[in-house]
N, CA, C and O atoms as a Tinker XYZ file with bonds, in Angstrom:
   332  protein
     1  N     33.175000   48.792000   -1.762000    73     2
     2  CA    31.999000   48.348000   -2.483000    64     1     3
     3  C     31.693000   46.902000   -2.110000    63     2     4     5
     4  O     30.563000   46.432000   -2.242000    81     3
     5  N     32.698000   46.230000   -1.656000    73     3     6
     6  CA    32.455000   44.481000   -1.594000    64     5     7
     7  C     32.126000   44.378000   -0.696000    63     6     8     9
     8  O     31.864000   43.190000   -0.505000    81     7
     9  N     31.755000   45.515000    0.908000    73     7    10
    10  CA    31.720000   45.170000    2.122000    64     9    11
    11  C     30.130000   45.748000    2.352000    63    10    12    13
    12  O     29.344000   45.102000    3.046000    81    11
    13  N     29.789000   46.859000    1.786000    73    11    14
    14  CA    28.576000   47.053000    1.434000    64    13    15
    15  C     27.922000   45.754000    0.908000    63    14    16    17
    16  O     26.837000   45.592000    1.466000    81    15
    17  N     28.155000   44.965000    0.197000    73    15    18
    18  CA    26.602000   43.785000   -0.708000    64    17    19
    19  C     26.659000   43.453000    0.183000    63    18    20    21
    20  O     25.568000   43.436000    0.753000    81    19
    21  N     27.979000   42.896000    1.093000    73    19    22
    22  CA    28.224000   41.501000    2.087000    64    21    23
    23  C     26.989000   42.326000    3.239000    63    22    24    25
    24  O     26.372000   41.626000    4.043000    81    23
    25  N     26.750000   43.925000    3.165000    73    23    26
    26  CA    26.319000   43.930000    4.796000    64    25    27
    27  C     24.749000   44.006000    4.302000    63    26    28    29
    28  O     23.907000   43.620000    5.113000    81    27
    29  N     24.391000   44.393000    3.259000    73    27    30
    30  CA    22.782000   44.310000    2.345000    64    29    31
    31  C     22.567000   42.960000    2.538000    63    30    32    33
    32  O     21.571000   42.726000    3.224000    81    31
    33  N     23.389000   41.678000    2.024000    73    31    34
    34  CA    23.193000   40.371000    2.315000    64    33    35
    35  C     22.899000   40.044000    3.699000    63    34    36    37
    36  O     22.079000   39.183000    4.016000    81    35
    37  N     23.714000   40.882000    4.692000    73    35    38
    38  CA    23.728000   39.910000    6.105000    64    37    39
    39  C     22.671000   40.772000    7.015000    63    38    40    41
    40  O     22.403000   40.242000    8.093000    81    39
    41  N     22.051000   41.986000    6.747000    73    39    42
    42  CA    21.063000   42.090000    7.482000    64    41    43
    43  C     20.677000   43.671000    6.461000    63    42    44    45
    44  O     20.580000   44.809000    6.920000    81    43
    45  N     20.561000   43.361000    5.403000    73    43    46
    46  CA    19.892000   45.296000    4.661000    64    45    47
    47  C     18.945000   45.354000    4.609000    63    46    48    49
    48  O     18.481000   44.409000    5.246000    81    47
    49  N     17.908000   46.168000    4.041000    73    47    50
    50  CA    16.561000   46.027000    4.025000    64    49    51
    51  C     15.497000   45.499000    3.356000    63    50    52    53
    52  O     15.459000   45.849000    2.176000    81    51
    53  N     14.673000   44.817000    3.689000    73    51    54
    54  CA    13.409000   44.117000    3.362000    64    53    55
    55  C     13.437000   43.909000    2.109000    63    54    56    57
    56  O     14.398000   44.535000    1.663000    81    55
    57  N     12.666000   43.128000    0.944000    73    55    58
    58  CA    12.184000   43.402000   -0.058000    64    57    59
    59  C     11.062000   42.551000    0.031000    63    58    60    61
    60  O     10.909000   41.890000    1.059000    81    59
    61  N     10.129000   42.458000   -1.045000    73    59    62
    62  CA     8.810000   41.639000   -0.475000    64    61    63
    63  C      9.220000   40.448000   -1.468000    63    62    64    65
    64  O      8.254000   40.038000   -2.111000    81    63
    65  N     10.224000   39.913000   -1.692000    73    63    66
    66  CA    10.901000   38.817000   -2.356000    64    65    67
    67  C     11.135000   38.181000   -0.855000    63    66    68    69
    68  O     10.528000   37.122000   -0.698000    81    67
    69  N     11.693000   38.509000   -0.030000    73    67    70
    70  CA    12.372000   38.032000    1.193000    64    69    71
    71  C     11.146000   36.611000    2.152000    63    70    72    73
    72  O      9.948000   36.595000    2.434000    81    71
    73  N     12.011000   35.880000    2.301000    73    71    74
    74  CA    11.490000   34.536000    2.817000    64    73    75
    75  C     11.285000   35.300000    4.435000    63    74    76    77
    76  O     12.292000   35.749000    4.983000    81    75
    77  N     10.099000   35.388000    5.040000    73    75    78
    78  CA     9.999000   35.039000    6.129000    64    77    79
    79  C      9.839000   34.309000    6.955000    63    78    80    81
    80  O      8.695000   33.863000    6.870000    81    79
    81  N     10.860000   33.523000    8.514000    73    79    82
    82  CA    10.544000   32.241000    9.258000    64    81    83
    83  C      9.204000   32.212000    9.505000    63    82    84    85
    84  O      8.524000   33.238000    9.525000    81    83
    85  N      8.702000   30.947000    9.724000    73    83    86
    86  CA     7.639000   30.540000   10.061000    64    85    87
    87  C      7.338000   30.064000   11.160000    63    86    88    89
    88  O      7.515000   28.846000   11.196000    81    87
    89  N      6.838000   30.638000   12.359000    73    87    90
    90  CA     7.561000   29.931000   13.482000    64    89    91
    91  C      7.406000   28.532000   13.746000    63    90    92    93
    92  O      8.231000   27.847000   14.351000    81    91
    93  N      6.114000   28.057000   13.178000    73    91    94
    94  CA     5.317000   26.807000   13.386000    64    93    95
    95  C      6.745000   25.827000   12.621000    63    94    96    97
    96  O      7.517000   24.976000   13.063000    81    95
    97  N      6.596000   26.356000   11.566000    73    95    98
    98  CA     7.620000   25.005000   10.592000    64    97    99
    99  C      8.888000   24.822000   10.737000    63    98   100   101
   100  O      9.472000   23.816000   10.335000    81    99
   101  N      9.465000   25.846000   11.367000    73    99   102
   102  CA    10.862000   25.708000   12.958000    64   101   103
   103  C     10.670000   25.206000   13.487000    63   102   104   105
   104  O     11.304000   24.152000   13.528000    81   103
   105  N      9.747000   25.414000   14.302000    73   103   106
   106  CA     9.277000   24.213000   15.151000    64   105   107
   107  C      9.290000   22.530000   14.917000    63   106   108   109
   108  O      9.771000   21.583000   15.541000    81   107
   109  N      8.539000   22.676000   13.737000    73   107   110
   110  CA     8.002000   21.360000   13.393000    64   109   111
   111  C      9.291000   20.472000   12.681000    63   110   112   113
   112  O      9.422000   19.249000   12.714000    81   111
   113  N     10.264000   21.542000   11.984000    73   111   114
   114  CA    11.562000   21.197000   11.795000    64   113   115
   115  C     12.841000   20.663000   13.264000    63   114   116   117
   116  O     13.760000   19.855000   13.398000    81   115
   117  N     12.387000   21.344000   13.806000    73   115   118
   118  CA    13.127000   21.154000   15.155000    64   117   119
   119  C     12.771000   19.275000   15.971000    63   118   120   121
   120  O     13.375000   18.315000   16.449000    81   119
   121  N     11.841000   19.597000   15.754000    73   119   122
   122  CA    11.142000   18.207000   16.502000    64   121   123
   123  C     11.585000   17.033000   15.674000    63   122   124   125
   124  O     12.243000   16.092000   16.118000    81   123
   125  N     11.098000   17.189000   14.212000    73   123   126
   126  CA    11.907000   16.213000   13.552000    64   125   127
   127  C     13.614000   15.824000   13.549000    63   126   128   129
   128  O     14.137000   14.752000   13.244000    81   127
   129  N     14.230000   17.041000   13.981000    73   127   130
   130  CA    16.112000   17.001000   13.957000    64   129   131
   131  C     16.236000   16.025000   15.217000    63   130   132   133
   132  O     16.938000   15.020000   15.335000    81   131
   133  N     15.336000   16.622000   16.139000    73   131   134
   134  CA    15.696000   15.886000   17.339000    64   133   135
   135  C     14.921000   14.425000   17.901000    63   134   136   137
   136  O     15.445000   13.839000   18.848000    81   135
   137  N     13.595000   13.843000   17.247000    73   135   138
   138  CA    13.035000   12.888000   17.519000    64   137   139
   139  C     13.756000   11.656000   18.031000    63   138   140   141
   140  O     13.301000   11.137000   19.051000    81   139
   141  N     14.893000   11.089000   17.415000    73   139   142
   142  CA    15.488000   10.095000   18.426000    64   141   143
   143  C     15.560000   10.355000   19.936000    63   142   144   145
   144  O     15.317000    9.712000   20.958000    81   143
   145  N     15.942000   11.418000   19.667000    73   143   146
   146  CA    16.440000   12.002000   21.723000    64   145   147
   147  C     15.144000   12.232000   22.337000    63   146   148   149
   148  O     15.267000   12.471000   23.538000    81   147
   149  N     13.583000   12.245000   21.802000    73   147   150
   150  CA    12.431000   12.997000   22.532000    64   149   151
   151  C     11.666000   11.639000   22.279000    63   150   152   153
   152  O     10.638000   11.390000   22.909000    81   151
   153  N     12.034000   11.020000   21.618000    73   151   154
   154  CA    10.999000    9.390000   21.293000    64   153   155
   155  C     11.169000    8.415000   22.964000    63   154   156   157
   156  O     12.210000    8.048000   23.509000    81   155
   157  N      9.847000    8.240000   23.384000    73   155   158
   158  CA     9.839000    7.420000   24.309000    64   157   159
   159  C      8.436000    6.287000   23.625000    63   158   160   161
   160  O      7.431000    6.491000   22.944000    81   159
   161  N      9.129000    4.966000   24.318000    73   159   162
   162  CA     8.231000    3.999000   23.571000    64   161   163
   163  C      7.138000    3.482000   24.623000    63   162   164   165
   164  O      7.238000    3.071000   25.779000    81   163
   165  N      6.244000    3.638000   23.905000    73   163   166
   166  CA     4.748000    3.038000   24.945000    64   165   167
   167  C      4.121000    2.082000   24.598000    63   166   168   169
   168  O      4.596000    1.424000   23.672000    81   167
   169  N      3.158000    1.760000   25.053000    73   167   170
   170  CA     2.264000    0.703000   24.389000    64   169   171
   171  C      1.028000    0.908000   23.407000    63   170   172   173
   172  O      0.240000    0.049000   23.011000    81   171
   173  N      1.057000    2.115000   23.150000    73   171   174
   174  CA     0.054000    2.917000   22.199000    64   173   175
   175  C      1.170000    3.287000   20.584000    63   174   176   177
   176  O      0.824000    3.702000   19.478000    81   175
   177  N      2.355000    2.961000   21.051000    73   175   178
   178  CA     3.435000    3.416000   19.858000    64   177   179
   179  C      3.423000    2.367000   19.369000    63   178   180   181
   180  O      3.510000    2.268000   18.145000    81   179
   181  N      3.286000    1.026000   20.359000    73   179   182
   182  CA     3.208000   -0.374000   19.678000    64   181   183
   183  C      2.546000   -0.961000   18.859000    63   182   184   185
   184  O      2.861000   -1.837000   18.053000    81   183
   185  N      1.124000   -0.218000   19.174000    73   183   186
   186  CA    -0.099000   -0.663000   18.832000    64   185   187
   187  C     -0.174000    0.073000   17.453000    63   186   188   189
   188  O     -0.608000   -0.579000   16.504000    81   187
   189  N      0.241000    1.478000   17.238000    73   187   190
   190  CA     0.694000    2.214000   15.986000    64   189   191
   191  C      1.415000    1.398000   15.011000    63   190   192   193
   192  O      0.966000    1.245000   13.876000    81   191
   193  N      2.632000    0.807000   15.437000    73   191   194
   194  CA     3.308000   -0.124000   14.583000    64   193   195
   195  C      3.049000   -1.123000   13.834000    63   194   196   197
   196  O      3.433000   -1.353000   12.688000    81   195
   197  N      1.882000   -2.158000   15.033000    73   195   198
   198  CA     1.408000   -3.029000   14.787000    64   197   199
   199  C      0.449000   -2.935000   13.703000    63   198   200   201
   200  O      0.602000   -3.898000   12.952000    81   199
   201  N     -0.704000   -1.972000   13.226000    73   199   202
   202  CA    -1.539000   -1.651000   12.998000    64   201   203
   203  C     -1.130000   -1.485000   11.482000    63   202   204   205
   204  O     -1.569000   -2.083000   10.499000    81   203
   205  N      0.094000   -0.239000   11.596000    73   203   206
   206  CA     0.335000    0.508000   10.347000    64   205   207
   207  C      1.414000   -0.452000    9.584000    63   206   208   209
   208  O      1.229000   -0.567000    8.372000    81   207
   209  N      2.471000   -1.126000   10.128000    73   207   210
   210  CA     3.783000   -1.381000   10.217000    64   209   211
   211  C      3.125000   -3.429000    9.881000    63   210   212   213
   212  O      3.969000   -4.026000    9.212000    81   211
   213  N      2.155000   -4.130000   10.177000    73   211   214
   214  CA     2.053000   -5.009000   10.022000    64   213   215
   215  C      0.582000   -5.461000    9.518000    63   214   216   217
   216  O      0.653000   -6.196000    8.533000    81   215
   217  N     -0.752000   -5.189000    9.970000    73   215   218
   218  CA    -1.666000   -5.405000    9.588000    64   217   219
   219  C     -2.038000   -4.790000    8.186000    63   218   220   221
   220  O     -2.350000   -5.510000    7.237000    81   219
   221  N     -1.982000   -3.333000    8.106000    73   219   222
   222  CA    -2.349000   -2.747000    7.069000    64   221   223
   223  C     -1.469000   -3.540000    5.628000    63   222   224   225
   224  O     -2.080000   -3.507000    4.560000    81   223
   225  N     -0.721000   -3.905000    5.638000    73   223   226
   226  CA     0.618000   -4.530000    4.839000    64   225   227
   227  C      0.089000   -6.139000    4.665000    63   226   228   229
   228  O      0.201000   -6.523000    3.501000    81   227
   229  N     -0.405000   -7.041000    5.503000    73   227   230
   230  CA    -1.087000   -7.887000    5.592000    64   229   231
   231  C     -2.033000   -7.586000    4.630000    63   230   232   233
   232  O     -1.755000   -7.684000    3.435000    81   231
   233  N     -3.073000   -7.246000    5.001000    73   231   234
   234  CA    -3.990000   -6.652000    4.226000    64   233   235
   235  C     -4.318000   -6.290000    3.020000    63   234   236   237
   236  O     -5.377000   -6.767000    2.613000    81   235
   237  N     -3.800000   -5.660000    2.379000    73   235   238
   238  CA    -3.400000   -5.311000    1.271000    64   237   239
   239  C     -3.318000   -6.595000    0.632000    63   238   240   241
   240  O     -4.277000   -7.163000    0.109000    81   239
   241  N     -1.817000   -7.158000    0.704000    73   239   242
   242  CA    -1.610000   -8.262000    0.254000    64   241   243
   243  C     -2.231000   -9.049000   -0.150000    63   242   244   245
   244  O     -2.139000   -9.418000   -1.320000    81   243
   245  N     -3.490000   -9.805000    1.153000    73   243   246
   246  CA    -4.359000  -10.558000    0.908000    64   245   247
   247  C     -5.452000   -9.947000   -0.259000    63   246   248   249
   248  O     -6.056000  -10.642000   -1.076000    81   247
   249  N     -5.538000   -8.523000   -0.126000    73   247   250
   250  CA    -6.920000   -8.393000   -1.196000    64   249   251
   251  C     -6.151000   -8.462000   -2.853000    63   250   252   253
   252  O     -6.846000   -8.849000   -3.793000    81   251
   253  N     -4.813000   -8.091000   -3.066000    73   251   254
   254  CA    -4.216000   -8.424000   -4.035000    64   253   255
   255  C     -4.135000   -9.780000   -4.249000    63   254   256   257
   256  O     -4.678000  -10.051000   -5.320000    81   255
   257  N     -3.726000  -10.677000   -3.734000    73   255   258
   258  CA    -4.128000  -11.852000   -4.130000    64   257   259
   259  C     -5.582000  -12.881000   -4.373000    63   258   260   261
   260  O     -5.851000  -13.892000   -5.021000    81   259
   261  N     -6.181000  -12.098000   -3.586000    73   259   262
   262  CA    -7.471000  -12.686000   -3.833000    64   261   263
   263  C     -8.200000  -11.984000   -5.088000    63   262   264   265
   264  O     -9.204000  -12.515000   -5.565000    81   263
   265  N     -7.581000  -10.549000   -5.720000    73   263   266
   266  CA    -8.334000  -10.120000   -6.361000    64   265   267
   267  C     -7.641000  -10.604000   -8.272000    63   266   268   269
   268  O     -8.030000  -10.350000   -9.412000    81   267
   269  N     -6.545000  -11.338000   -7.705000    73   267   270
   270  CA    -5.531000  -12.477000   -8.987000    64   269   271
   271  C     -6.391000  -13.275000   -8.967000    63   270   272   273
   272  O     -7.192000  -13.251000   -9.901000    81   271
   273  N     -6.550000  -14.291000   -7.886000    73   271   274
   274  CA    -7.240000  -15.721000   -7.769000    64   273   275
   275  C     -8.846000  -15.327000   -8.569000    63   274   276   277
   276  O     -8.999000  -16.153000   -9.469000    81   275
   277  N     -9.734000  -14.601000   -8.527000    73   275   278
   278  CA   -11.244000  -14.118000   -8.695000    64   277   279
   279  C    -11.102000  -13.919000  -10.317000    63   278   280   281
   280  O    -12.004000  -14.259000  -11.082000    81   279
   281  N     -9.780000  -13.286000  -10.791000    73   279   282
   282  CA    -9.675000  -13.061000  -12.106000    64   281   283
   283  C     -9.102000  -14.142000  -12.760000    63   282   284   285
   284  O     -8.938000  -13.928000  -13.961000    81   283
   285  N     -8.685000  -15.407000  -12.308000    73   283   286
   286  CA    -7.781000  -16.237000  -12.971000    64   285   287
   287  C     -8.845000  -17.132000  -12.891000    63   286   288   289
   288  O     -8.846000  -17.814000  -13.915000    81   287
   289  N    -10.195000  -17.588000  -11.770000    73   287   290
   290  CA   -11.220000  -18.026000  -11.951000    64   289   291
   291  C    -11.907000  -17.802000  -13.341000    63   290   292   293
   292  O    -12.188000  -18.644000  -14.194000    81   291
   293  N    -12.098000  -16.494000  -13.346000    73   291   294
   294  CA   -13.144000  -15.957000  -14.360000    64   293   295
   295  C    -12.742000  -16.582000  -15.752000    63   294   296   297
   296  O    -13.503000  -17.246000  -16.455000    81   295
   297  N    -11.428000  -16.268000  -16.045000    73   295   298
   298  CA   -10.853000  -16.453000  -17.038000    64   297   299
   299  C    -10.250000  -17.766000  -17.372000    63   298   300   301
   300  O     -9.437000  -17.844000  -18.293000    81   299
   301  N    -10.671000  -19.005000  -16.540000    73   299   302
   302  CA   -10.679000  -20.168000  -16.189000    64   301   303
   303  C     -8.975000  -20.981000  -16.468000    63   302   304   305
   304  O     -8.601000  -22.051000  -16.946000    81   303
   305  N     -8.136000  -19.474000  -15.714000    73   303   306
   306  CA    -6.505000  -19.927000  -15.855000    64   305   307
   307  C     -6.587000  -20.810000  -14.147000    63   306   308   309
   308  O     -7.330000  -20.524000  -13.209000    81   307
   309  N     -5.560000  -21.902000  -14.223000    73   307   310
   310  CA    -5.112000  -21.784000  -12.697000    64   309   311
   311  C     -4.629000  -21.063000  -12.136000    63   310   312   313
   312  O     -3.722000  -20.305000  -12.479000    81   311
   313  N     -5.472000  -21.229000  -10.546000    73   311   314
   314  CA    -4.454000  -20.228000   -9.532000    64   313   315
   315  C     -3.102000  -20.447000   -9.294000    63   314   316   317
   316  O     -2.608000  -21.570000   -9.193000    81   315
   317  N     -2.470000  -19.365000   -9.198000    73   315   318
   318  CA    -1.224000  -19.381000   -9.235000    64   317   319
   319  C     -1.365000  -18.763000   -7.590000    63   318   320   321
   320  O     -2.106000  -17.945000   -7.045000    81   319
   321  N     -0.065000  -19.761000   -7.085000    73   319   322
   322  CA     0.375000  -19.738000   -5.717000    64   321   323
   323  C      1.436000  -18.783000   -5.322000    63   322   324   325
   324  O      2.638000  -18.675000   -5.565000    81   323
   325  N      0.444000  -18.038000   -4.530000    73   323   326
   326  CA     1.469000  -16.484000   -3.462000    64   325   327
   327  C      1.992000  -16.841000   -2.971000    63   326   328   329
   328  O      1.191000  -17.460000   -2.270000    81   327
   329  N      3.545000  -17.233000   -2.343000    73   327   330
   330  CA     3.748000  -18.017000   -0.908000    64   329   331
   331  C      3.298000  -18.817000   -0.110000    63   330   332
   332  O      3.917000  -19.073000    0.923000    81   331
Protein backbone atom coordinates (compact mmCIF):
# COMPACT_ATOMS: atom_id res chain seq x y z
CA UNK A 1 0.00 0.00 0.00
CA UNK A 2 2.96 2.55 0.82
CA UNK A 3 4.57 1.90 -2.62
CA UNK A 4 1.42 2.51 -4.52
CA UNK A 5 0.82 6.58 -3.02
CA UNK A 6 4.74 6.90 -3.46
CA UNK A 7 4.12 5.79 -7.36
CA UNK A 8 0.47 8.08 -7.69
CA UNK A 9 2.86 10.85 -6.18
CA UNK A 10 5.83 10.29 -8.58
CA UNK A 11 4.09 10.05 -11.84
CA UNK A 12 -0.12 8.75 -11.42
CA UNK A 13 -2.69 10.35 -13.10
CA UNK A 14 -3.72 13.88 -13.82
CA UNK A 15 -6.17 15.72 -11.74
CA UNK A 16 -7.24 19.23 -12.82
CA UNK A 17 -5.77 20.40 -9.31
CA UNK A 18 -2.28 19.54 -10.87
CA UNK A 19 0.24 22.52 -11.50
CA UNK A 20 1.29 22.55 -15.01
CA UNK A 21 5.15 23.88 -16.16
CA UNK A 22 5.07 26.86 -17.91
CA UNK A 23 7.56 26.85 -20.33
CA UNK A 24 8.05 30.66 -20.57
CA UNK A 25 8.48 31.05 -16.57
CA UNK A 26 11.32 28.13 -16.69
CA UNK A 27 12.72 29.92 -18.78
CA UNK A 28 12.50 33.18 -17.30
CA UNK A 29 13.45 31.34 -13.98
CA UNK A 30 16.46 29.88 -15.59
CA UNK A 31 17.91 33.17 -16.82
CA UNK A 32 17.53 34.69 -13.53
CA UNK A 33 19.58 31.41 -11.64
CA UNK A 34 22.14 32.00 -14.07
CA UNK A 35 22.52 35.93 -14.80
CA UNK A 36 25.95 36.41 -13.18
CA UNK A 37 27.51 33.85 -15.71
CA UNK A 38 25.36 35.44 -18.95
CA UNK A 39 25.81 39.30 -17.71
CA UNK A 40 28.23 41.06 -20.03
CA UNK A 41 28.81 44.81 -19.32
CA UNK A 42 28.38 47.49 -22.07
CA UNK A 43 28.01 50.91 -22.35
CA UNK A 44 24.20 50.92 -22.69
CA UNK A 45 24.21 48.80 -19.13
CA UNK A 46 26.08 51.89 -17.93
CA UNK A 47 23.95 54.29 -19.11
CA UNK A 48 20.95 52.03 -17.43
CA UNK A 49 22.73 52.42 -14.12
CA UNK A 50 23.47 55.80 -14.45
CA UNK A 51 20.00 56.85 -15.25
CA UNK A 52 18.09 54.44 -12.86
CA UNK A 53 20.88 53.77 -10.17
CA UNK A 54 21.85 57.66 -9.88
CA UNK A 55 19.83 60.34 -11.58
CA UNK A 56 16.38 59.11 -10.92
CA UNK A 57 17.50 58.99 -6.96
CA UNK A 58 18.95 62.51 -7.46
CA UNK A 59 15.85 63.57 -8.50
CA UNK A 60 13.52 62.64 -6.37
CA UNK A 61 15.46 63.95 -3.63
CA UNK A 62 15.70 67.32 -4.99
CA UNK A 63 11.79 67.57 -5.58
CA UNK A 64 11.42 66.36 -1.87
CA UNK A 65 13.31 68.95 -0.66
CA UNK A 66 12.20 71.62 -2.56
CA UNK A 67 8.69 70.58 -1.97
CA UNK A 68 9.80 71.05 2.37
CA UNK A 69 11.48 74.42 1.49
CA UNK A 70 7.88 75.82 -0.64
CA UNK A 71 5.93 74.56 2.50
CA UNK A 72 8.15 75.96 5.25
CA UNK A 73 7.98 79.31 3.06
CA UNK A 74 4.26 79.29 3.10
CA UNK A 75 4.03 78.66 6.59
CA UNK A 76 6.73 81.28 7.23
CA UNK A 77 9.02 78.45 9.32
CA UNK A 78 12.81 78.53 8.34
CA UNK A 79 14.33 76.43 5.86
CA UNK A 80 15.76 73.73 7.24
CA UNK A 81 19.06 72.47 5.63
CA UNK A 82 19.27 68.94 3.54
CA UNK A 83 22.97 68.31 3.43
Amino acid sequence: ARQQSHAKMAGGPRTPTDVLPNKFIEANGHAREVLEKTFRFTPRNLGIFAVFGIAVPVLIYKGCVHEFQVTDRKYGRPEKKFM
